[in-house]
VOLUM-359260 format. One line per 10 residues: number of its first residue (from 0); for each residue x, y, z of N, C-alpha, C, CB. Coordinates in pm, 1 decimal. Glycine has a CB too. Layout:
% residues N
NUM> X Y Z X Y Z X Y Z X Y Z; ... .
END
This chain:
% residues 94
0> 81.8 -119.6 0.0 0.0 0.0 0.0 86.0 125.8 0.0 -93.0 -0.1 119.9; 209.0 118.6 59.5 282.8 235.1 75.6 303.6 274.3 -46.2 399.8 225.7 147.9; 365.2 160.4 -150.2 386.4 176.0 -305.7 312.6 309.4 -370.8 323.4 37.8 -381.9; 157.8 251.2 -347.3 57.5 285.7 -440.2 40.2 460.3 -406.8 -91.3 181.9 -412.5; 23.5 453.2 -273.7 80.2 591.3 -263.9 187.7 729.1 -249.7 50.7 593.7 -225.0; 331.1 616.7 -233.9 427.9 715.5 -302.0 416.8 727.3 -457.4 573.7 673.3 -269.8; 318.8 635.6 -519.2 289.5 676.2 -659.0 211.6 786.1 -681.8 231.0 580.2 -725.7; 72.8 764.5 -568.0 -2.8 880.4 -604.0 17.9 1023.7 -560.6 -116.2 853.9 -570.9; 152.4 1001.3 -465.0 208.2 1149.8 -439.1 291.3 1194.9 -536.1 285.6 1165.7 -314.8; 349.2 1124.9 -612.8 474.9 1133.0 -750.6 357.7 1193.6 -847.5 565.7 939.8 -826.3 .
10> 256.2 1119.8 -874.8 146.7 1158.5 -1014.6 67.3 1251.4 -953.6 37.9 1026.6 -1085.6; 29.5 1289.3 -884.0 -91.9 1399.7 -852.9 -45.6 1535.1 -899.0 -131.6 1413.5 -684.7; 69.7 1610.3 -869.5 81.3 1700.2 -939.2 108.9 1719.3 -1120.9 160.4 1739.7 -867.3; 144.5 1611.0 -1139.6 131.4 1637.8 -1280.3 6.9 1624.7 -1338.6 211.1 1562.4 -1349.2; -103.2 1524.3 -1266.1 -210.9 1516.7 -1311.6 -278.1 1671.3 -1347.6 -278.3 1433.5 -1218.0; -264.7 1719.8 -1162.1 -292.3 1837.7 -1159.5 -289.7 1970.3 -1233.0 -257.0 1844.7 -1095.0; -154.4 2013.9 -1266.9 -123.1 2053.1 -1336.6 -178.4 2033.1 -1539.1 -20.9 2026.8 -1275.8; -207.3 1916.1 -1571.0 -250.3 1901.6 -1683.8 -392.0 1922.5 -1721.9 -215.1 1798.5 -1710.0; -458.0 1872.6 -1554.9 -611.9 1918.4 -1592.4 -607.8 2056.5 -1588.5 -732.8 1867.1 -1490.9; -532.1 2167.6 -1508.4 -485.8 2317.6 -1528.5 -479.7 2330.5 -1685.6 -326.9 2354.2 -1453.1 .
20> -384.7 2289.1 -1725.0 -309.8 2342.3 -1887.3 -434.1 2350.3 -1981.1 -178.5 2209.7 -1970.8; -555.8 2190.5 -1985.2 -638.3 2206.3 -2001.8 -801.7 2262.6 -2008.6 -601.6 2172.3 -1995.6; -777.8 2327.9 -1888.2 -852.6 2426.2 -1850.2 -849.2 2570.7 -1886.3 -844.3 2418.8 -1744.0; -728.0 2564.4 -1895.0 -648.3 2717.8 -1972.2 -638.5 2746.0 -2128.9 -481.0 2721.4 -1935.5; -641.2 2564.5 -2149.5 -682.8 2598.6 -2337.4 -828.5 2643.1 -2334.2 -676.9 2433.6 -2463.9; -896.2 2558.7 -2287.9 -1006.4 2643.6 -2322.6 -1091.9 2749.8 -2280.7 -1065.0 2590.2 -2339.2; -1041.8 2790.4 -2137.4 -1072.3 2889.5 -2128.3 -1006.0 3034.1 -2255.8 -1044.2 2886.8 -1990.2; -895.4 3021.9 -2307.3 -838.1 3107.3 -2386.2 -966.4 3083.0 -2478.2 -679.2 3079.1 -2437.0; -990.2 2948.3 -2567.1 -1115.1 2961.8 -2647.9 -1184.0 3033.9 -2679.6 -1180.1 2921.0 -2629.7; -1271.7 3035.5 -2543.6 -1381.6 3056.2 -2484.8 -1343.8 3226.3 -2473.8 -1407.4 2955.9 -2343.8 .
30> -1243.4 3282.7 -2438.8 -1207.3 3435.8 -2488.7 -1206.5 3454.6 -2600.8 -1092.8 3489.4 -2459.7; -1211.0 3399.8 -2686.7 -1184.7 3449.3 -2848.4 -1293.4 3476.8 -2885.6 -1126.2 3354.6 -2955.8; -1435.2 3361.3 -2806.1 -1559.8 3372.0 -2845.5 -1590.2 3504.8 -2812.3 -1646.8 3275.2 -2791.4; -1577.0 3547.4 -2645.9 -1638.9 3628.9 -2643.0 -1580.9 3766.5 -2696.7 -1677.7 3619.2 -2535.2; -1472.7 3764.5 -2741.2 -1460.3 3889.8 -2835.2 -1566.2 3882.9 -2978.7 -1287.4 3896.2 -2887.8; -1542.1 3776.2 -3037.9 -1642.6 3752.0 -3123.8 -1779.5 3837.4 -3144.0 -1671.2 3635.4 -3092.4; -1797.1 3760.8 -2975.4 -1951.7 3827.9 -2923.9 -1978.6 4010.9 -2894.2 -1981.6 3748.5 -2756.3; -1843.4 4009.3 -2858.4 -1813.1 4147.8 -2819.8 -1818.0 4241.5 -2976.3 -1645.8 4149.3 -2733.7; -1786.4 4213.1 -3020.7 -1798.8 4237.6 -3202.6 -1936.9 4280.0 -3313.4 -1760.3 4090.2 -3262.7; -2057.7 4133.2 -3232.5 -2139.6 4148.1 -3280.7 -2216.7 4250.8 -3232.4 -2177.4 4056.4 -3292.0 .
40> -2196.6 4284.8 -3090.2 -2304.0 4371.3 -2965.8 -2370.3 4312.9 -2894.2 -2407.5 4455.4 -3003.7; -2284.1 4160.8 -2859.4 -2289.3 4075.2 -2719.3 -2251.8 4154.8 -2613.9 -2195.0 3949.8 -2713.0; -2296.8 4116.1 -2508.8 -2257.7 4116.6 -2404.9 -2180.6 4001.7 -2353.9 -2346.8 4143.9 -2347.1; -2037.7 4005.4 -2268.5 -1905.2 3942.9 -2292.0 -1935.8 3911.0 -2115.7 -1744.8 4056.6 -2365.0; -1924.2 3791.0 -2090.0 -1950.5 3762.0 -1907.8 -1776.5 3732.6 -1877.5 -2085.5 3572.0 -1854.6; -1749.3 3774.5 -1793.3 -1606.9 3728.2 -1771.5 -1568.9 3673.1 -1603.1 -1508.0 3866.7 -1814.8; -1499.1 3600.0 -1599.4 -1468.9 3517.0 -1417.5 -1355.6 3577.5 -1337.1 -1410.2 3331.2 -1423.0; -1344.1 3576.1 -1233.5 -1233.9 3566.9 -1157.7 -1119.8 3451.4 -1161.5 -1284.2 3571.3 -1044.6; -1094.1 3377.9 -1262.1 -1077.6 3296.1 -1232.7 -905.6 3318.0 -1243.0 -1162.4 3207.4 -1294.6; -828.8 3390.7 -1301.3 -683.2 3458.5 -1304.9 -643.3 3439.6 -1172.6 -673.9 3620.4 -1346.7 .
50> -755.2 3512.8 -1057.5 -707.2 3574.5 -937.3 -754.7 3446.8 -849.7 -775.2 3736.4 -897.7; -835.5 3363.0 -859.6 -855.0 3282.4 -802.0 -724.3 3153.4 -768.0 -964.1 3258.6 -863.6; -673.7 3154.7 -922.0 -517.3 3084.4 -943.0 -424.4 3122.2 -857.6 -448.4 3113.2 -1073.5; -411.8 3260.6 -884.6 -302.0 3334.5 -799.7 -312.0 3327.5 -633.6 -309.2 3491.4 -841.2; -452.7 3304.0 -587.1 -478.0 3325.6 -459.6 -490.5 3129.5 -410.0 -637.6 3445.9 -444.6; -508.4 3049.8 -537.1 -508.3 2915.5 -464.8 -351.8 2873.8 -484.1 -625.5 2795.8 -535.6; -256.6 2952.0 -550.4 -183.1 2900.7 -551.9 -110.6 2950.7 -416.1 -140.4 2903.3 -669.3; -129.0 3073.5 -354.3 -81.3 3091.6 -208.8 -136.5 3041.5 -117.7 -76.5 3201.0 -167.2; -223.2 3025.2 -93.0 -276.8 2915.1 3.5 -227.4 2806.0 -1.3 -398.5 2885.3 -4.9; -208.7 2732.1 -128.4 -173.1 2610.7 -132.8 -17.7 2579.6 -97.8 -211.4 2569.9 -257.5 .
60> 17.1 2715.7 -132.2 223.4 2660.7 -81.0 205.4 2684.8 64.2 404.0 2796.2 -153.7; 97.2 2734.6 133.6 73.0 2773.4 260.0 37.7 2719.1 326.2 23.3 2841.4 280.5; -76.8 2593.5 313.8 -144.5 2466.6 363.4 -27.3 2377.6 320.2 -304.0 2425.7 293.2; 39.6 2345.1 240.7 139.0 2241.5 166.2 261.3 2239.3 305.2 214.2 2317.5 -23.9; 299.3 2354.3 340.3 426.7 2347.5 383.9 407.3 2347.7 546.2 515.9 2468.9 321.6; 282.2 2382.9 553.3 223.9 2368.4 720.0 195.1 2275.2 791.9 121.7 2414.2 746.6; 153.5 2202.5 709.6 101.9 2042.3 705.8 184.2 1949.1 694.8 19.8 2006.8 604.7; 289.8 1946.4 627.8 373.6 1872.0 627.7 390.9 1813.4 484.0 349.5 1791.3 726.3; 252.4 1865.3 356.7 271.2 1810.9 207.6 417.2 1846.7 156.4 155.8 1881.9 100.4; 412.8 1793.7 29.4 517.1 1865.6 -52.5 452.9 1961.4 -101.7 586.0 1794.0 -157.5 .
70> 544.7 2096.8 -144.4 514.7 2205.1 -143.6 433.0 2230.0 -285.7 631.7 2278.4 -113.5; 534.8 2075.4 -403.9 468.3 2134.2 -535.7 281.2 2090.4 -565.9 575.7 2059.2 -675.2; 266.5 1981.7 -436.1 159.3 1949.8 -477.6 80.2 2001.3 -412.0 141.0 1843.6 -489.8; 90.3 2079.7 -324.1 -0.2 2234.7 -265.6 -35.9 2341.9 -358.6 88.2 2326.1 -157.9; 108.2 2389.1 -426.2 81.3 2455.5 -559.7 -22.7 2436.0 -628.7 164.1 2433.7 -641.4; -9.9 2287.0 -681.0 -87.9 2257.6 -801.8 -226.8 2211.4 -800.4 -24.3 2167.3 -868.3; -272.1 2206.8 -666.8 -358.3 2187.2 -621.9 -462.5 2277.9 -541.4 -318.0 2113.9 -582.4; -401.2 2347.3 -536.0 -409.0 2561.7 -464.3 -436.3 2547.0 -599.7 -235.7 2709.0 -385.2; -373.1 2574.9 -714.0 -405.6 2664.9 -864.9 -501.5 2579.3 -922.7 -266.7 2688.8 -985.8; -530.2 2476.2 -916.1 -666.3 2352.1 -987.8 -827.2 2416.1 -903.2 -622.2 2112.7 -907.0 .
80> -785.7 2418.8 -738.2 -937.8 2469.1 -701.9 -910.8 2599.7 -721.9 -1005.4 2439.2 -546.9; -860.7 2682.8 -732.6 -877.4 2866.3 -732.0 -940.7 2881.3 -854.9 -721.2 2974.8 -731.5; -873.2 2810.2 -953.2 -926.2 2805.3 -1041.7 -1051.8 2796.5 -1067.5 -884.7 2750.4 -1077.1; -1095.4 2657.3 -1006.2 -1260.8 2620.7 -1032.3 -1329.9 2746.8 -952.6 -1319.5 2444.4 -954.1; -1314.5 2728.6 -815.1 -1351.4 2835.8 -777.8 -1436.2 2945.1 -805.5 -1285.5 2861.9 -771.0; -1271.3 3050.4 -850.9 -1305.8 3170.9 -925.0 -1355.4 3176.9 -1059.4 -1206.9 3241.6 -927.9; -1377.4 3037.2 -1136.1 -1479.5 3049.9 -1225.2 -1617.4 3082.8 -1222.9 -1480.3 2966.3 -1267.7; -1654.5 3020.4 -1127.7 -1765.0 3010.4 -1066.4 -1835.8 3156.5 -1050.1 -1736.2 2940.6 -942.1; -1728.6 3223.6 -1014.6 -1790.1 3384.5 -937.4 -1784.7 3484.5 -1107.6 -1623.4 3480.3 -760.6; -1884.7 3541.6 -1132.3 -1871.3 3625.3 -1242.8 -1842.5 3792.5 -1216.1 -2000.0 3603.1 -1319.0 .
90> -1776.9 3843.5 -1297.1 -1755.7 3987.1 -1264.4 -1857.5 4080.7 -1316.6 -1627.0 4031.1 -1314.3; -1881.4 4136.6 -1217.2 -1974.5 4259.0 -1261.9 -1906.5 4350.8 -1385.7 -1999.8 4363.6 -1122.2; -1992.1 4398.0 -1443.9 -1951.4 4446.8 -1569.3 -1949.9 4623.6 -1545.3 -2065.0 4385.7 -1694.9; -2025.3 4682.3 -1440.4 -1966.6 4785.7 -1374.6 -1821.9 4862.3 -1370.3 -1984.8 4749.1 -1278.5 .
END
């Protein structure tokens, strides 16, 4: 059992990290659209989700190194939920 989980401490951040990369392609997409939209005389909804990264990724080297994790998989795991997160929350257009 120890195996299986010095494996899943070795793979989790890269996992992590890739469902990120993937999240970031398409969120870029998903910007192109809404310029698109912005073009026609859409209205363009946009997330927190930049700052949500930036803010899970400090928490996460912050919970990571307090706790006793490794630090990179606090990172990458801080920047995967900030992410979801701050998608979630939409910005006022104000």
């Amino acid at each position: 059992m120890e195996n299986v989980m010095d494996f899943f401490y070795a793979a989790l951040p890269w996992m992590a990290m890739g469902l990120l990369l993937a999240i970031f392609f398409v969120r870029s997409e998903h910007r192109k659209n809404m310029k698109n939209r912005e073009e026609n005389g859409e209205e363009a909804v946009e997330n927190y989700g930049t700052e949500g990264m930036c803010l899970g990724m400090c928490f996460g080297t912050a919970i990571g190194s307090s706790f006793g994790f490794d630090t990179g998989m606090g990172i990458s795991l801080g920047m995967l939920i900030g992410l979801a997160l701050g998608s979630c929350i939409k910005k006022d257009g104000k």
